[in-house]
N, C-alpha and C positions, 0 to 999 in steps of 0.2 A: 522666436518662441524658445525661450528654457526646456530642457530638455529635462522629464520626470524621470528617474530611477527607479524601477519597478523590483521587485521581488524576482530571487532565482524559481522562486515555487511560492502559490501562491494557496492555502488554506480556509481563507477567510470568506465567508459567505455576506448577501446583501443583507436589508433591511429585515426581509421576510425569510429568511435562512431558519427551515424549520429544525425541531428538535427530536431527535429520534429518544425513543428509551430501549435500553437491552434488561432481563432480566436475568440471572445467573444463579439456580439452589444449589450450594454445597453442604451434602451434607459428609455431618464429618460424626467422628465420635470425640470428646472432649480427651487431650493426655496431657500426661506429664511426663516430663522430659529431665535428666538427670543433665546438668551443665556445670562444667568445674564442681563446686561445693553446695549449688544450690537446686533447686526443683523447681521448671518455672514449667508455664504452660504454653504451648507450643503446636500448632497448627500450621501447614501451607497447604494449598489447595492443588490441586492439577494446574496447569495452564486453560483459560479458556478463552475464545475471541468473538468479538462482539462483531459482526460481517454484514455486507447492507451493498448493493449495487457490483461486488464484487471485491470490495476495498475489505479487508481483516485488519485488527486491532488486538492484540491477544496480553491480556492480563494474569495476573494471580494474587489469594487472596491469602495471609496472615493473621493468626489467631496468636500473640502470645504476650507473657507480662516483659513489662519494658520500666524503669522508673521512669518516672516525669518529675522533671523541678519545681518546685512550689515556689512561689511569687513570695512567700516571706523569707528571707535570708536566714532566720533564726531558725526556722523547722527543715529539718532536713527530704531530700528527696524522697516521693514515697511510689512504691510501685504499683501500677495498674495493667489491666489487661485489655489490650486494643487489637482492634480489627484494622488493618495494613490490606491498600488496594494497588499493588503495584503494575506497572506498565513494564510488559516485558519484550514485546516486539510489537512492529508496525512500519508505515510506508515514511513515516516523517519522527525526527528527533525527539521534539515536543509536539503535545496534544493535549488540548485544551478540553477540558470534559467541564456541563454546565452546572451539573449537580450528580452526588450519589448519594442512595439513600440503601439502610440496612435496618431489615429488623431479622429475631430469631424466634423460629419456629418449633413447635412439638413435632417431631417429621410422622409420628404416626396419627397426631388429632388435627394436623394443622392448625391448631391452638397459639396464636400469640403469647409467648414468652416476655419478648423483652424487646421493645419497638425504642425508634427516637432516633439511630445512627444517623447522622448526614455529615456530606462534605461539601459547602461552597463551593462556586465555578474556582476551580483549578485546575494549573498548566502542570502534567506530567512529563519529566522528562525519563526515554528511555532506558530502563535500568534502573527506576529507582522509583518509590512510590509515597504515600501518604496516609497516617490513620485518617479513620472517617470515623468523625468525631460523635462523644457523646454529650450531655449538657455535662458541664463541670460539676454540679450541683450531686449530680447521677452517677460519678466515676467509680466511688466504691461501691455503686451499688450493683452496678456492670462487672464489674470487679467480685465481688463478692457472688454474684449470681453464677459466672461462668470456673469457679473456683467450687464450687457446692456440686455443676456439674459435671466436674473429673469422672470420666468412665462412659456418661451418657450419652446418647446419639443425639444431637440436634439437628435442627435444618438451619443455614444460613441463607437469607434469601438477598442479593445483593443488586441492584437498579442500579444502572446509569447510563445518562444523560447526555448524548453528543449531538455537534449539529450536525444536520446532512452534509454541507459542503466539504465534511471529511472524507464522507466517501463517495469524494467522486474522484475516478484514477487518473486523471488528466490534470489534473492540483496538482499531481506528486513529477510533473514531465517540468524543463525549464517554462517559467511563463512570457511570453512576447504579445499572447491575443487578450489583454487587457487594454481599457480605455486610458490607462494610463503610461501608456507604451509613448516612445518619443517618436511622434513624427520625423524628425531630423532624419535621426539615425535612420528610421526603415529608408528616408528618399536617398538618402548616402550610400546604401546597402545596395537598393534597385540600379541608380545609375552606374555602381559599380560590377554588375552583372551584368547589366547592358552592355558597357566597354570591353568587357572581359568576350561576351559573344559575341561583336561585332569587330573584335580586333584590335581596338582601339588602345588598349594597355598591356602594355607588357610585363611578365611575370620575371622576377630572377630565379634563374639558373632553369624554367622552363625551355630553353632552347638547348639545353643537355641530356636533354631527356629523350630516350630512341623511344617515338612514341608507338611502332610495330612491336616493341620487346617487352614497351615497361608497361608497368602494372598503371593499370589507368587511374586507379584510387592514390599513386604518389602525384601522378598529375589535379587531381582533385583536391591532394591536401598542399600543396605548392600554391595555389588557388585562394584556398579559403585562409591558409595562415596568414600570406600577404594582402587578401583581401581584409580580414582584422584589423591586419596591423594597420592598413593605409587608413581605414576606419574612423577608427582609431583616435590617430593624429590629427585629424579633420576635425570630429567634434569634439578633442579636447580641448583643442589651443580654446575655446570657450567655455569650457565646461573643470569646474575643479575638483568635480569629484569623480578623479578620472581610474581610480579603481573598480568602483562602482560601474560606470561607465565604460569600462573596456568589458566588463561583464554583462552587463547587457549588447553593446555590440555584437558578443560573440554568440550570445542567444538568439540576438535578429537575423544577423548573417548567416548562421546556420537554417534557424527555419526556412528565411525566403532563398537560399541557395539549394534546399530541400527541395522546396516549391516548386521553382525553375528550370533545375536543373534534373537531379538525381530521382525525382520522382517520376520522371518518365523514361526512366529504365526499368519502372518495377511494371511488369505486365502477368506474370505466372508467380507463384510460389518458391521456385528455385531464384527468381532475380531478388527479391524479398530476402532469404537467404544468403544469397553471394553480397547483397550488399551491406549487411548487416557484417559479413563475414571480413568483407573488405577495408570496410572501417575500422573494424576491432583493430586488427594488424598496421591499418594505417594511423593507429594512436588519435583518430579524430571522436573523442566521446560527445564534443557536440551533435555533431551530426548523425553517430549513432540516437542520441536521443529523438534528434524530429523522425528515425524512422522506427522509434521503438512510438511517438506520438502518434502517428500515420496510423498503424497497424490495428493501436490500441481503437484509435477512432471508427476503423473500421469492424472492429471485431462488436464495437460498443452497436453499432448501430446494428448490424445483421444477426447478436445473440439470439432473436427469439429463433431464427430461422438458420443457425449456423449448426455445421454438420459436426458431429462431434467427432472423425474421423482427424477433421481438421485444426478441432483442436486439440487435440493429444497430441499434432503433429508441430504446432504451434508451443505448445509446454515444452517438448524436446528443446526445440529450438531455442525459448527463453533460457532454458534452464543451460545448455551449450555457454550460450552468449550474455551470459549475467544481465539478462531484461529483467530488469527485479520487477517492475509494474507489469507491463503485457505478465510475467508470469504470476504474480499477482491475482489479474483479471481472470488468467484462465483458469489456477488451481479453486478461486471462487467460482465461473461458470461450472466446473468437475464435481466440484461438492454439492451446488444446485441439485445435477442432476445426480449424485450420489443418494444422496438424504430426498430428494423428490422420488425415488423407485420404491418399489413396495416392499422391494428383499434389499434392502442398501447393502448389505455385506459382499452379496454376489453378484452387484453392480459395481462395487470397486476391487473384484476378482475379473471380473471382463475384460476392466479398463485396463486391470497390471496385464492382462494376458495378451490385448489388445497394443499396449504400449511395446512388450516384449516382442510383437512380431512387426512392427516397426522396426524395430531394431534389428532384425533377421535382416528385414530385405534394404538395411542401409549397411553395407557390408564394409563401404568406406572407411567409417568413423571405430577403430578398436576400441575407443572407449566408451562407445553408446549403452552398453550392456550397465556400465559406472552413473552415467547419466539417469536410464531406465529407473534403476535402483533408485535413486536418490529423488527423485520424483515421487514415484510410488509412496516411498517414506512420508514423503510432507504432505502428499496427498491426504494418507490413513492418518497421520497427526494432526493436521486441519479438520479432517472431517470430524473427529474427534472432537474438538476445539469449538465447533460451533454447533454441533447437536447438541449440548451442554445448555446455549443459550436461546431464548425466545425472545424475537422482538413485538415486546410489547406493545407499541405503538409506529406507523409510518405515516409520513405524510400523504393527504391525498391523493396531490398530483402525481405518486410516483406508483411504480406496478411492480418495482422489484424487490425481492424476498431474500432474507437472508437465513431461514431455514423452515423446515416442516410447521414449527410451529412459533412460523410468522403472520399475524394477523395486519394487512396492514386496512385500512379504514377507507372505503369508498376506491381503493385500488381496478384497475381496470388494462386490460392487456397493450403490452407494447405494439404499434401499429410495423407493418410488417416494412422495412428500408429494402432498395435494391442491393446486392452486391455489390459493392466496388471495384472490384474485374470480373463484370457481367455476368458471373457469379460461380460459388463457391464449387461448385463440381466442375466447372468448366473451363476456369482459368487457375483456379488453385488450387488443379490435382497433381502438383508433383514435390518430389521433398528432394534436399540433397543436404545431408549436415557432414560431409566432408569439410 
């Protein structure tokens, strides 16, 4: 059996891969802006992010004149005024949005102004954005309309169109649990754990190792490098696209050495912690990742019922150890319950006050109080970020919201998951970010 190459991370949804919409109003007052020699018009909006199961997307929007070339050679370029929908942060490089649509508002009659903007499915990449277009036919008239309104207040009302399979946080971890994963390679991985528990292979320079003294994660990463390698060489001498393939290797091997191995040392919240801790230092980012995967999976299944004690305690931790997803997930679960409280202001005053005395009693870590900070920050900028937008539309099957005023359609509540260390008060009540 040929061996298929899969994706390091995988975005792409099935057949039935539904389509979310976000709504965004900016309103703005219409200016001019003095540049070098000339006066053009000139608008950027805040940053806003379009959020859904926990996964953020955060864009901004562009009001100003730009020339554009005209298709006859003989007439020279003429200027117009276009609306600019950039992608400014998010979980992946590129992102595929299926359509956006714009029109503009009276903001005090809600009176249609000037309808028709759209943009085709396009792939954004981040840091850089696209107008959303208008008919060609209509340019000077877009043109002419938002040049008449220098000084006035408008509403910009901006929709767009992604599929669910974006947000879901578990896309953005290495993928190995696809159907198109290589049998080979996982039975190469397995028997190579097997040998490895059972004694049967020997490791180089593992016999130099005082294993009373040394740090167990050099014995672990002596392990998993040679394990790679031997990998590796196995299913290349058949395989030619052995770049690809060493990279997937290292994703397989990682996870099911995760599996097998390391995942049954996490039983409390402190081993969760030191392992995370242990990997960082032992340069193994693979394996960091299946247990930033592990965590995220659990955290996914017990949100409805997860303590929020625990997750503030879990944000420290991402945000310590650069889990950019787990922190991801959690700074989305924080905004949830930000924006779902009645007074949201002095629910994310609790949280900072709440975070800060975490940090009292982990007396360890001198730089928690840096961390604290820098949380709290992204926190109150997220929150920000997504109280701006409403999702318009969800699918049915799902129940999760991405702000106050998320409507999703025939939604219905998450069923309630056990704990995965018998549960959250009773095995995952201790921290150490030493």
């Amino acid at each position: 059996m040929d061996d298929i190459a899969v994706p390091i991370a995988s975005t792409s949804g099935g057949a039935d891969d539904s389509v979310i919409a976000f709504q965004y109003p900016w309103a703005l007052k219409v200016c001019q802006r003095q540049i070098e020699d000339e006066s053009i018009l000139l608008n950027v909006s805040r940053p806003f992010s379009t959020s859904y199961k926990h996964v953020q997307f955060t864009w901004a929007l562009r009001l100003t004149d730009e020339y554009v070339l005209s298709n006859n050679a003989a007439v020279d370029s003429n200027r117009h005024v276009l609306l600019h929908l950039y992608y400014k942060e998010g979980p992946c490089p590129e992102v595929a949005v299926e359509e956006v649509r714009a029109q503009i508002l009276d903001p005090t009659t809600n009176e249609t102004l000037f309808a028709g903007l759209a943009l085709t499915p396009t792939e954004f990449s981040r840091g850089s954005g696209w107008p959303i277009h208008v008919e060609k036919e209509r340019r000077a008239e877009f043109t002419e309309f938002l040049h008449k309104s220098v000084d006035s207040s408008l509403l910009v009302v901006v929709e767009i169109r992604m599929k669910e399979s974006l947000f879901e946080p578990l896309n953005y971890l290495p993928d190995v649990e696809t159907a198109f994963r290589s049998q080979r390679i996982e039975k190469a991985v397995h028997k190579f754990v097997d040998d490895v528990i059972n004694g049967k292979i020997r490791i180089p320079d593992l016999e130099h190792v005082d294993e009373k003294q040394a740090d167990k994660f050099s014995v672990h990463r002596l392990i998993f490098i040679y394990g790679v390698d031997t990998v590796s060489r196995e299913i290349s001498e058949n395989d030619q696209h052995s770049e690809i393939c060493e990279q997937l290797v290292r994703n397989t091997f990682a996870h099911i050495y995760f599996e097998r191995v390391l995942s049954r040392e996490i039983k409390y919240f402190d081993d969760f912690v030191t392992l995370v801790e242990g990997l960082t230092y032992a340069h193994l980012p693979a394996l960091r990742k299946e247990v930033e995967r592990f965590i995220c999976q659990e955290v996914i299944q017990i949100q409805a019922d997860m303590d929020p004690s625990f997750a503030k305690r879990l944000l420290l931790v991402s945000e310590k150890y650069n889990l950019d997803v787990l922190k991801m997930v959690i700074n989305g679960f924080l905004v949830d319950q930000i924006i779902g409280n009645s007074n949201p202001p002095k629910e994310l005053v609790n949280i900072t006050h709440e975070l800060h005395q975490m940090a009292h009693e982990i007396r360890e870590n001198e730089n928690i109080e840096n961390i604290v900070g820098t949380v709290v920050t992204d926190l109150q900028e997220l929150t920000r970020r997504v109280r701006r937008v409403s999702l318009s539309h969800s699918p049915s099957q799902s129940s999760h919201s991405s702000s106050p005023l998320a409507t999703p359609t025939n939604g219905s509540g998450s069923p309630s998951v056990p704990a995965p260390f018998d549960s959250p008060t009773s095995r995952f009540k201790r921290v150490s970010l030493a």
